[in-house]
Biopython code that builds the backbone (N, CA, C, O; Angstrom):
import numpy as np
from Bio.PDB.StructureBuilder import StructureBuilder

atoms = [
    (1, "UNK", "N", (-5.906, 41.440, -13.962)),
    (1, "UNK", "CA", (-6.696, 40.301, -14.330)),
    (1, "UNK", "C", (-5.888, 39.310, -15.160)),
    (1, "UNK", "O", (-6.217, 38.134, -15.316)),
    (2, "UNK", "N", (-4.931, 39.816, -15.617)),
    (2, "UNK", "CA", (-4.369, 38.631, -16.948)),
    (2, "UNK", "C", (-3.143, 38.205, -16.066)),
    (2, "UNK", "O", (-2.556, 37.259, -16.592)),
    (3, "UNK", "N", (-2.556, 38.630, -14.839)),
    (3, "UNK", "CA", (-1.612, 38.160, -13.829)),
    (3, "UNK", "C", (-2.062, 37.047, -13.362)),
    (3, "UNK", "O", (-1.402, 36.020, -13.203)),
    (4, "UNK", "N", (-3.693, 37.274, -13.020)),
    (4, "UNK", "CA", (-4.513, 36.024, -11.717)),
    (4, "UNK", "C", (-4.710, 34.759, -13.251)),
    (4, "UNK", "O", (-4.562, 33.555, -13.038)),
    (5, "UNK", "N", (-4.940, 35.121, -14.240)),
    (5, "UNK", "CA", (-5.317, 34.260, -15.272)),
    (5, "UNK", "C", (-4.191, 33.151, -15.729)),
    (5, "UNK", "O", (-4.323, 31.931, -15.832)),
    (6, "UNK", "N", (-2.728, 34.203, -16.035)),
    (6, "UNK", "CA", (-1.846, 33.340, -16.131)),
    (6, "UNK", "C", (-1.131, 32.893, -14.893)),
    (6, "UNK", "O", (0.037, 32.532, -15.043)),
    (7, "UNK", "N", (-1.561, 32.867, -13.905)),
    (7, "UNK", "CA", (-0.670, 32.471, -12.732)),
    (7, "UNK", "C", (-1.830, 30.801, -12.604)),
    (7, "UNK", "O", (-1.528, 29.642, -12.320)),
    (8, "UNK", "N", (-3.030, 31.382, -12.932)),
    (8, "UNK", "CA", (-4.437, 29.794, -12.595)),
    (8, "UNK", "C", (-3.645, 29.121, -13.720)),
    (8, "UNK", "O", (-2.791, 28.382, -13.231)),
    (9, "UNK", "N", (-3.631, 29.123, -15.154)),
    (9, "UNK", "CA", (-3.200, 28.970, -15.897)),
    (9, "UNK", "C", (-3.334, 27.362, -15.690)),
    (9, "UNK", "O", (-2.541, 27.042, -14.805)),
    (10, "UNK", "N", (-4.225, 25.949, -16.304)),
    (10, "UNK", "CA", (-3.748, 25.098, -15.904)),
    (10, "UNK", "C", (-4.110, 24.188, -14.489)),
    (10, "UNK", "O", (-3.836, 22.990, -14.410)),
    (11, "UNK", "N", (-4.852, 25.055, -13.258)),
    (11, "UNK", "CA", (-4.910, 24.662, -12.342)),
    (11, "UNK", "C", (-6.297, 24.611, -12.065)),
    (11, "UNK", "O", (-7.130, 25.319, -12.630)),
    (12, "UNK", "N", (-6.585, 23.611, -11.025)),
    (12, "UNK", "CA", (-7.736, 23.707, -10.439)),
    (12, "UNK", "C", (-8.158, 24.161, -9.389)),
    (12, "UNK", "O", (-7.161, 24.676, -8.883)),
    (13, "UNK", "N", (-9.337, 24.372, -8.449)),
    (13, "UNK", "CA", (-9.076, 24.918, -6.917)),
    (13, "UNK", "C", (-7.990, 24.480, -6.497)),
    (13, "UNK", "O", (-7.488, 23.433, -6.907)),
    (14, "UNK", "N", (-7.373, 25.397, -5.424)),
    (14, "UNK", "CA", (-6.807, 24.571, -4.022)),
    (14, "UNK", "C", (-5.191, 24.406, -4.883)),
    (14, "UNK", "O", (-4.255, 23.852, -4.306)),
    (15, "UNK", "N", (-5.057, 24.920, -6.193)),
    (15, "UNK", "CA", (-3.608, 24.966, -6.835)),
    (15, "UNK", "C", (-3.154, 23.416, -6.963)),
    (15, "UNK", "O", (-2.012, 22.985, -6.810)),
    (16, "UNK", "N", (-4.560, 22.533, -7.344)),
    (16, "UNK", "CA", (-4.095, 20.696, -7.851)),
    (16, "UNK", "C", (-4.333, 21.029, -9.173)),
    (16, "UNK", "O", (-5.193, 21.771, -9.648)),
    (17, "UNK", "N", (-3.005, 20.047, -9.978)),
    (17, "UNK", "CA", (-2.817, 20.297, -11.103)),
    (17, "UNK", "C", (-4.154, 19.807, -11.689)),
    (17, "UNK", "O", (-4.754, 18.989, -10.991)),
    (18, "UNK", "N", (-4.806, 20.226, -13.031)),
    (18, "UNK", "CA", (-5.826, 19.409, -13.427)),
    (18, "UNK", "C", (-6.057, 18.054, -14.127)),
    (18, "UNK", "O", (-7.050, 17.384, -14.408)),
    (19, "UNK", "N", (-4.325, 17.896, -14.338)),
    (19, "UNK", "CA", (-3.784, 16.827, -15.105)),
    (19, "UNK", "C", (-4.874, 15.832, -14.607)),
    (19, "UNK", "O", (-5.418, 15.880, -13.504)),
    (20, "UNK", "N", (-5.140, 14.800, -15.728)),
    (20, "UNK", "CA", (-6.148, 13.417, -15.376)),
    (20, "UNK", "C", (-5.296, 12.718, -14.782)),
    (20, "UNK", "O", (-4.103, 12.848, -15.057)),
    (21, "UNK", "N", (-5.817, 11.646, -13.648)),
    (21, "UNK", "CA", (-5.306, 10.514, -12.953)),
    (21, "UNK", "C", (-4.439, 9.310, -14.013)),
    (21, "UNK", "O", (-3.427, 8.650, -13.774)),
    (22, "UNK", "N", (-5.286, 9.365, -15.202)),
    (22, "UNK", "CA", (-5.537, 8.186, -16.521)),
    (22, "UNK", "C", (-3.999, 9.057, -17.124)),
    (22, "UNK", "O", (-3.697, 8.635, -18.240)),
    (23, "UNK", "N", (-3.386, 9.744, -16.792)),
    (23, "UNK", "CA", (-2.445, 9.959, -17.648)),
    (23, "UNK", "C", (-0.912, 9.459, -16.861)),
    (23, "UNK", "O", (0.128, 9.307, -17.501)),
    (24, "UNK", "N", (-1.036, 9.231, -15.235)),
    (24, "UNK", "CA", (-0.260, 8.813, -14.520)),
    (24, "UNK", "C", (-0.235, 7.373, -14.571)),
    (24, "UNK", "O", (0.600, 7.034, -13.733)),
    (25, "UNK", "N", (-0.760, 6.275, -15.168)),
    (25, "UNK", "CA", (-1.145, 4.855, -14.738)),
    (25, "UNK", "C", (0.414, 4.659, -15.043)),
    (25, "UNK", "O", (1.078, 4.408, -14.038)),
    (26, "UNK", "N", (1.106, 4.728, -16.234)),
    (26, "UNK", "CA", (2.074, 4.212, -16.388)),
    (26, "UNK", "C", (3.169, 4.477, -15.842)),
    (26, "UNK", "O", (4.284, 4.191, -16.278)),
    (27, "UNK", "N", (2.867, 5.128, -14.705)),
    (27, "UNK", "CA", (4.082, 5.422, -13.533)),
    (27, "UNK", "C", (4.608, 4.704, -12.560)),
    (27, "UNK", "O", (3.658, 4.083, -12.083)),
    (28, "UNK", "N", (5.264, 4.516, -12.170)),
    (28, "UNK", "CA", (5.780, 3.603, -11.141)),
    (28, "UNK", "C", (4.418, 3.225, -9.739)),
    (28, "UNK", "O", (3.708, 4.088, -9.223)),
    (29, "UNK", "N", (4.399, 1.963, -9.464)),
    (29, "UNK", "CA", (3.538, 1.809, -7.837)),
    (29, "UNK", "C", (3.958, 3.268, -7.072)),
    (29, "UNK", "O", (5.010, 3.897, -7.181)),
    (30, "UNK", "N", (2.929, 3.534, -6.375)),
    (30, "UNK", "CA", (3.190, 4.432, -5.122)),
    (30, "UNK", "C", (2.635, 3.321, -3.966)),
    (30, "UNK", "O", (2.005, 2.271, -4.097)),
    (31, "UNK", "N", (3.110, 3.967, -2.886)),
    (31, "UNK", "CA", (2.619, 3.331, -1.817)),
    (31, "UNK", "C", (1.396, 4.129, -1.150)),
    (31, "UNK", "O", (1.282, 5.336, -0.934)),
    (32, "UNK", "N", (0.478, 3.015, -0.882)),
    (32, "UNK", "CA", (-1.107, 3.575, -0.229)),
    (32, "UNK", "C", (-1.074, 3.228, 1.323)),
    (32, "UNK", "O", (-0.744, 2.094, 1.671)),
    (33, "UNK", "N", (-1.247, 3.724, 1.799)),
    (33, "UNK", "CA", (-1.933, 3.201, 3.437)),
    (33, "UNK", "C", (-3.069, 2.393, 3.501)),
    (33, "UNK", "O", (-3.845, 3.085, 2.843)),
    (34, "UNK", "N", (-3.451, 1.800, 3.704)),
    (34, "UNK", "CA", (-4.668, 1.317, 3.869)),
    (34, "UNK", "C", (-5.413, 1.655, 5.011)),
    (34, "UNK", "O", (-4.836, 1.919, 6.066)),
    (35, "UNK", "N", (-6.818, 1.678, 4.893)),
    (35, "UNK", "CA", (-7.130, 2.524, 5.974)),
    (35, "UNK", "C", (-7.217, 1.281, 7.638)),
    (35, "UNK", "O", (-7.532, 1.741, 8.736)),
    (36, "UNK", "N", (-7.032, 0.474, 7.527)),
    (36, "UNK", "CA", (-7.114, -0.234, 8.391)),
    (36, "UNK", "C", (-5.613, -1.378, 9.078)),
    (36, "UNK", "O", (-4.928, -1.933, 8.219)),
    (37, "UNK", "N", (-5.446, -1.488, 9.790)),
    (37, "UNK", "CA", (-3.894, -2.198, 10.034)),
    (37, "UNK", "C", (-4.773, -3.844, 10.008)),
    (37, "UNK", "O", (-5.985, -4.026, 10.120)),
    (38, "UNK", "N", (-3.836, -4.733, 9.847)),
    (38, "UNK", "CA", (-4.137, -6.286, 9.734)),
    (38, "UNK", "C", (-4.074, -6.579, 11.531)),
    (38, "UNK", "O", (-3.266, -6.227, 12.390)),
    (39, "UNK", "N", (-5.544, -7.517, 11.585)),
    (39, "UNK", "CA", (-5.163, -7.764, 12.788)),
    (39, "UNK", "C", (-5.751, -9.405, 12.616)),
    (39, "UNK", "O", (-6.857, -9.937, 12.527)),
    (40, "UNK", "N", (-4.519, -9.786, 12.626)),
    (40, "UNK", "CA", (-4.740, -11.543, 12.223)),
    (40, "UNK", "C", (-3.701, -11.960, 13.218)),
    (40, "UNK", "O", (-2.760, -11.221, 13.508)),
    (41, "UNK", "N", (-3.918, -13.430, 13.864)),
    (41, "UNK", "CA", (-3.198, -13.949, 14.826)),
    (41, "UNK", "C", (-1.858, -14.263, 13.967)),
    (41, "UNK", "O", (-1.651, -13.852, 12.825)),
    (42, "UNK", "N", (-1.010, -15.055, 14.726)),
    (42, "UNK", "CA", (-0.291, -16.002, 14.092)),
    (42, "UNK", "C", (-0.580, -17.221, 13.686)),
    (42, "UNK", "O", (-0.068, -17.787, 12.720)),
    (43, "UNK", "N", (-1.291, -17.594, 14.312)),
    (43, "UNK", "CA", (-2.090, -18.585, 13.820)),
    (43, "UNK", "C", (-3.160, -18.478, 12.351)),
    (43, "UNK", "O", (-3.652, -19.427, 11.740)),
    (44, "UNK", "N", (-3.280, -17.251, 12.106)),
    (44, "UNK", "CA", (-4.253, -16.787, 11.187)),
    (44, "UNK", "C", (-3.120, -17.023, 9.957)),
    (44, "UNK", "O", (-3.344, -17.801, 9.030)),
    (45, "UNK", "N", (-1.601, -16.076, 10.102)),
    (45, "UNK", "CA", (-1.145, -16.005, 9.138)),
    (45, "UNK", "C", (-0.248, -17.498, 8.737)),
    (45, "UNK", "O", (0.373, -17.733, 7.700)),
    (46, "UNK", "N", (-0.419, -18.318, 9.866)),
    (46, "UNK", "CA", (0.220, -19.962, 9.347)),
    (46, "UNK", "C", (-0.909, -20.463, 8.431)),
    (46, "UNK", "O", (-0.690, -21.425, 7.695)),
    (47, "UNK", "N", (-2.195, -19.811, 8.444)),
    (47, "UNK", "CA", (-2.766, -21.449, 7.357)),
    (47, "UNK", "C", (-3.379, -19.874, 6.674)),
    (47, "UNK", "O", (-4.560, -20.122, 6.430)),
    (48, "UNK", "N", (-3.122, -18.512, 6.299)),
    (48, "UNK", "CA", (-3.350, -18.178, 5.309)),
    (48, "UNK", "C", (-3.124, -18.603, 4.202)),
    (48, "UNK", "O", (-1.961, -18.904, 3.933)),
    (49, "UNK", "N", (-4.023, -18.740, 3.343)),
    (49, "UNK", "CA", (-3.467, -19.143, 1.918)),
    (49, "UNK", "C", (-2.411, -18.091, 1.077)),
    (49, "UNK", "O", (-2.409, -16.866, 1.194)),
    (50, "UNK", "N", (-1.551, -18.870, 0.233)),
    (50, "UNK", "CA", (-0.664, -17.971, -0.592)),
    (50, "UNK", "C", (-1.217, -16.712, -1.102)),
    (50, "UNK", "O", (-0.756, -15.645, -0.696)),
    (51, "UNK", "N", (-2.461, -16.764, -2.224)),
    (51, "UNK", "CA", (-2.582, -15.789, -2.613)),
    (51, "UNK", "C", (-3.200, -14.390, -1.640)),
    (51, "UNK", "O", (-3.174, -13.172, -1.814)),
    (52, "UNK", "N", (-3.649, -15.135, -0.749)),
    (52, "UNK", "CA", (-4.249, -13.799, 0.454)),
    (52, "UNK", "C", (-2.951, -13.139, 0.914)),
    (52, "UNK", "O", (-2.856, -11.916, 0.811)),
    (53, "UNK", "N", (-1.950, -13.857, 1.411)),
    (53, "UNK", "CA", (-0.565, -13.150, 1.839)),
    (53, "UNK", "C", (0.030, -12.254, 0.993)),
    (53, "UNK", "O", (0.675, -11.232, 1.226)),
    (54, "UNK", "N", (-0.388, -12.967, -0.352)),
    (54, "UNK", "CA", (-0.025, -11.724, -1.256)),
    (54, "UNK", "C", (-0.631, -10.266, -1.239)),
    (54, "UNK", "O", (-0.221, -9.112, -1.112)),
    (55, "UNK", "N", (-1.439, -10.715, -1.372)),
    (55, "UNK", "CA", (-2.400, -9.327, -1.410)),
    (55, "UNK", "C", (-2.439, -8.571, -0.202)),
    (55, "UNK", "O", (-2.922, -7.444, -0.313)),
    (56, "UNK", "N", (-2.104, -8.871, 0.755)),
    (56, "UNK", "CA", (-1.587, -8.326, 2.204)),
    (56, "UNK", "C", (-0.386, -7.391, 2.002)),
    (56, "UNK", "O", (-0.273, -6.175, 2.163)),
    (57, "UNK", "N", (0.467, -8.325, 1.604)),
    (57, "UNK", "CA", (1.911, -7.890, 1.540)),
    (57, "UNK", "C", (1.845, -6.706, 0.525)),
    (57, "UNK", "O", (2.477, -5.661, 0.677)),
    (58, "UNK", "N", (1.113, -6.942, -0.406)),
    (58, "UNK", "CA", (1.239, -6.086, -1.741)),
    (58, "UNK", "C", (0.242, -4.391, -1.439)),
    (58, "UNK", "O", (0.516, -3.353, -2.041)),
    (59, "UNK", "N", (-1.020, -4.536, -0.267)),
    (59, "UNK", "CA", (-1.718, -3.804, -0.034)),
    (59, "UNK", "C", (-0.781, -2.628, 0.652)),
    (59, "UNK", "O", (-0.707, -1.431, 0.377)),
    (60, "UNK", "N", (-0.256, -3.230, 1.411)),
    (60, "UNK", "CA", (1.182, -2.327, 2.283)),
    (60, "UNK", "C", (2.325, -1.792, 1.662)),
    (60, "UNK", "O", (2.904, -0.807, 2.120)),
    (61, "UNK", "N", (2.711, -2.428, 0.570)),
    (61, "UNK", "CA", (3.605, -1.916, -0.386)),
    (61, "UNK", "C", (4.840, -3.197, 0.078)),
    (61, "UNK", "O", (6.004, -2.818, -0.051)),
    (62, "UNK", "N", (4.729, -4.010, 0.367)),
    (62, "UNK", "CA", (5.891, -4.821, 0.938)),
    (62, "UNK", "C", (6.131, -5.933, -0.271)),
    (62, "UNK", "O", (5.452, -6.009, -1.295)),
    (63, "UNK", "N", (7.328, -6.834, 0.111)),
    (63, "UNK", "CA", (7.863, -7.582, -1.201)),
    (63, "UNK", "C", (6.604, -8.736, -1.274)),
    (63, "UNK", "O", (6.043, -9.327, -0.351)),
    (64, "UNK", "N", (6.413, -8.804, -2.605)),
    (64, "UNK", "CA", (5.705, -10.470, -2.699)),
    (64, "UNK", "C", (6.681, -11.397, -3.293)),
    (64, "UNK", "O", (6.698, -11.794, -4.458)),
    (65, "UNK", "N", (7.630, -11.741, -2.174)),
    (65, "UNK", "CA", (8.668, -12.629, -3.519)),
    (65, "UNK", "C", (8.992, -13.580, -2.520)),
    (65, "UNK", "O", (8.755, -13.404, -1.325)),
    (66, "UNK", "N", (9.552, -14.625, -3.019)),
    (66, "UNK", "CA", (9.826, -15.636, -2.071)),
    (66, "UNK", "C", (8.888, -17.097, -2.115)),
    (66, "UNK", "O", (7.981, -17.201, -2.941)),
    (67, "UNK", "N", (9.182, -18.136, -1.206)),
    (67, "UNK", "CA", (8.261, -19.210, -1.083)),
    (67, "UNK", "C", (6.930, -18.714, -0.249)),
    (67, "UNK", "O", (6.661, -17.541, 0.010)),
    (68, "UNK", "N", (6.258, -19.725, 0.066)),
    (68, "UNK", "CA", (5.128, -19.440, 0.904)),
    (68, "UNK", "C", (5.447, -19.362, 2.255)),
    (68, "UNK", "O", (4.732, -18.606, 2.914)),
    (69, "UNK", "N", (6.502, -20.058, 2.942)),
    (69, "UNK", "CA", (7.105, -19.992, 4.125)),
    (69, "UNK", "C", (7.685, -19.002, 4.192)),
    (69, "UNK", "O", (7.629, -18.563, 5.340)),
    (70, "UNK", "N", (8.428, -18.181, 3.310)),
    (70, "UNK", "CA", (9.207, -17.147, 3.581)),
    (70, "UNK", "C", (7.974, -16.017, 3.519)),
    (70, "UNK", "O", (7.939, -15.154, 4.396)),
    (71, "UNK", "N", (7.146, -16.037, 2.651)),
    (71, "UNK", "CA", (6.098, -15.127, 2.890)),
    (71, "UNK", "C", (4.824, -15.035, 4.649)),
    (71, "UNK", "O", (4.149, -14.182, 5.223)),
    (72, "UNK", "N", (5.084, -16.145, 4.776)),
    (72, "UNK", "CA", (4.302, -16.022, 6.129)),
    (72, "UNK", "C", (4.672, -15.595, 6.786)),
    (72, "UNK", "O", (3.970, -14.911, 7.531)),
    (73, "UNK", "N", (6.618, -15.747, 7.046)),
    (73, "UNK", "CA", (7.193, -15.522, 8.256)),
    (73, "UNK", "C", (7.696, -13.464, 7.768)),
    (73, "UNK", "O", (7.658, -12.655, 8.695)),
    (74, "UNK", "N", (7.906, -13.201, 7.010)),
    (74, "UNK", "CA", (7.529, -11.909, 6.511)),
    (74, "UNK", "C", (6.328, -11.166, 6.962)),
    (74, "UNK", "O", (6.491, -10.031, 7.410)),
    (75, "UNK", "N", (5.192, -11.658, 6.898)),
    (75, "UNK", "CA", (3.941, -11.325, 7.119)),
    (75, "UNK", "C", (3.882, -11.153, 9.013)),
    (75, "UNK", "O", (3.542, -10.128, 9.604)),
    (76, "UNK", "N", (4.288, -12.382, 9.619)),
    (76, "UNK", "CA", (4.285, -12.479, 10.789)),
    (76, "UNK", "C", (5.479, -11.262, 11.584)),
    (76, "UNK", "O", (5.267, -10.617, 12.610)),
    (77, "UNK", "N", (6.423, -11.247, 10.929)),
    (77, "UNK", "CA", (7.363, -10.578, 11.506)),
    (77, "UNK", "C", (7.108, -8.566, 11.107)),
    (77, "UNK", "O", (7.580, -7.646, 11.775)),
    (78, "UNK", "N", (6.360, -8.462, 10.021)),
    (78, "UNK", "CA", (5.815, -7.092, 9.714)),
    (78, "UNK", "C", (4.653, -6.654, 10.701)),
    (78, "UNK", "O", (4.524, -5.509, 11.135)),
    (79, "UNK", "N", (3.908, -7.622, 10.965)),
    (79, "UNK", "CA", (2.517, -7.064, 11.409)),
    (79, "UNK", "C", (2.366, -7.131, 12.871)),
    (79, "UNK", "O", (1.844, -6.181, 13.455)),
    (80, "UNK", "N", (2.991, -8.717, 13.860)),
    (80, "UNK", "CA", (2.577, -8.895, 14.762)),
    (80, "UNK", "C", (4.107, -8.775, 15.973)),
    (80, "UNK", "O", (5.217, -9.254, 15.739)),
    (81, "UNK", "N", (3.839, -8.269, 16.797)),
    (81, "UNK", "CA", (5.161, -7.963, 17.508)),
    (81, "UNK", "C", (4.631, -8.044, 19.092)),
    (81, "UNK", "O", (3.475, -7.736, 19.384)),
    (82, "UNK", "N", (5.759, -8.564, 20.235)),
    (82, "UNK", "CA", (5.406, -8.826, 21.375)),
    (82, "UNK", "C", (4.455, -9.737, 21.759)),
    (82, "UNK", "O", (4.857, -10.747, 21.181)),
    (83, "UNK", "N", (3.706, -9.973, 22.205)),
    (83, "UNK", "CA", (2.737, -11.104, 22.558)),
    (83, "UNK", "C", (2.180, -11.993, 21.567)),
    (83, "UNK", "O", (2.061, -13.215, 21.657)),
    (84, "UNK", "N", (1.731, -10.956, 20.252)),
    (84, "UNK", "CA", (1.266, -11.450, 19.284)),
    (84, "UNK", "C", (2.522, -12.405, 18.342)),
    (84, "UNK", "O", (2.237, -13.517, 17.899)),
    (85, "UNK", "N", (3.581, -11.920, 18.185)),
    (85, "UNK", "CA", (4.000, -12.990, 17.647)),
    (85, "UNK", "C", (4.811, -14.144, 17.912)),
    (85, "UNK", "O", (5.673, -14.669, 17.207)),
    (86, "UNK", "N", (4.165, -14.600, 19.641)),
    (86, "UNK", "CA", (4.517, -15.887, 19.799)),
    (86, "UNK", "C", (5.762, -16.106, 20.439)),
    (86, "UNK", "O", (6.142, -17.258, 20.649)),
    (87, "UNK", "N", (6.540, -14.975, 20.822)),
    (87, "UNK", "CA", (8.344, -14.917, 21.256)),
    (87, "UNK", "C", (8.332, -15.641, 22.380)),
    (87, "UNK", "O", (9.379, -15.842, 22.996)),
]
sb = StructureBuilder()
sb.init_structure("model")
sb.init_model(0)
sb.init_chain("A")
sb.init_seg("    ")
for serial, (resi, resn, name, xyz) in enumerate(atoms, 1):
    if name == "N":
        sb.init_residue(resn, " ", resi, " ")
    sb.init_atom(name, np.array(xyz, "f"), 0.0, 1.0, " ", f" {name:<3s}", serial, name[0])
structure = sb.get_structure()
């Protein structure tokens, strides 16, 4: 019994640490998936506004840096490929 006790020691079901989420904030970004892929024309991402591209770019884990032109054509060249982006 004191083997199974100190081996839990710390843990929760399923052997996840119990550590709080609130103690990781000050850790570096991770990258999330989002549960859905962007499905915007090219045309969608020419008169997106700046700050929406951001939040695109940033949802994916991708750079937000640059002008607004360099961010569209970023956006266009990440998401839309073959027909969709116009070649």
């Amino acid at each position: 019994m004191e083997t199974v006790a100190a081996n839990g020691a710390g843990r929760s079901s399923y052997g996840k640490s119990s550590t709080s989420s609130r103690e990781h904030k000050g850790c570096a970004q991770h990258f999330q998936m989002p549960l859905h892929y962007p499905r915007y024309s090219k045309e969608d991402y020419e008169a997106m506004p700046e700050w929406q591209l951001d939040r695109l770019l940033s949802e994916y884990g991708l750079p937000v840096t640059g002008t607004l032109h360099h961010k569209r054509a970023y956006a266009i060249g990440a998401f839309l490929w073959g027909a969709g982006a116009g070649h």
